[in-house]
Steps between C-alpha positions, in 0.01 A plus 500: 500500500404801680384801373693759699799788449830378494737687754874444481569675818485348856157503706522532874254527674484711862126423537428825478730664761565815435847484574493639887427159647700196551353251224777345305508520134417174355556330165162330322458157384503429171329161302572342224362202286734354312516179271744264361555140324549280787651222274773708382839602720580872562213681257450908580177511641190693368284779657176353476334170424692358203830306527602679110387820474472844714787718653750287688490508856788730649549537879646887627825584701382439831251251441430299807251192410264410764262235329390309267140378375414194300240603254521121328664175539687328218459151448802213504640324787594708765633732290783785632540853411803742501399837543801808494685749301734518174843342599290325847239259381407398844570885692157480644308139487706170451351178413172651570269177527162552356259212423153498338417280783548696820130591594430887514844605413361639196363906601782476840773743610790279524714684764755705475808466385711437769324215531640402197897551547527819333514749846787644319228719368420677781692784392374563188625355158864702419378596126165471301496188404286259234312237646544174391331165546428158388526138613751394790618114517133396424327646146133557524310343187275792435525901454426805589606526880366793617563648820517840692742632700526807777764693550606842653795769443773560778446821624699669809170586709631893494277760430559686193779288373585397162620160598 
């Protein structure tokens, strides 16, 4: 895991205006890697690489996911997975299909999710919320998946604004 500060304010960046030009305050991107038992329905997820242990995985108000990265492929056949939130199992991926057998899918950027049915995102998540995962229709025979996602904060674009 990194080795940096932890900040529990929000970072925008104004690349390095000094506030008497016209550059519009932006949000950053954050990146997580996350892990969970593929085999299993609706698991939190972990920070990190194990599916058991490590802080859960919990999303901010205002989260808007832009991708996701495969770090490995589980094996079964043609295995699913449900990726959301507490109370929405399948907010933000549904019936995901991952094989072990789709050549270089391993290391890819999927796309982003509304690609994937959940647009409804594009606002931003309503509360912090706990990400949850595991196996859609089709269980995967093996565990850990691990994968990482990107995501960004709604922010207004105003400058100096606590939004």
């Amino acid at each position: 895991m990194g080795k940096t500060v932890t900040f529990g304010g929000r970072i925008r960046s104004i690349f390095g205006a000094s506030g008497r030009n016209p550059v519009t305050p932006a949000t950053t991107v954050h990146t997580v890697i996350f892990s969970f038992d593929p085999r299993i329905s609706a698991v939190p997820v972990k920070v990190g690489y194990s599916a058991t242990s490590g802080p859960d995985f919990w999303l901010p108000k205002g989260a808007i996911i832009q991708t996701l990265g495969i770090l490995n492929t589980p094996t079964g056949t043609t295995p699913t997975l449900d990726i959301g939130i507490a109370g929405n199992t399948d907010y933000i991926w549904n019936e995901f299909a991952i094989a072990s057998n789709v050549p270089g899918l391993q290391g890819s950027v999927v796309s982003s999710v509304s690609e994937h049915g959940a647009d409804r995102l594009t606002g931003g998540l309503p509360n912090d919320s706990q990400v949850v995962a595991g196996a859609g229709v089709t269980a995967a025979t093996s565990s850990p998946q691990t994968m990482v996602m990107t995501y960004t904060v709604f922010d207004d674009g105003k400058k100096d604004s606590s939004v």
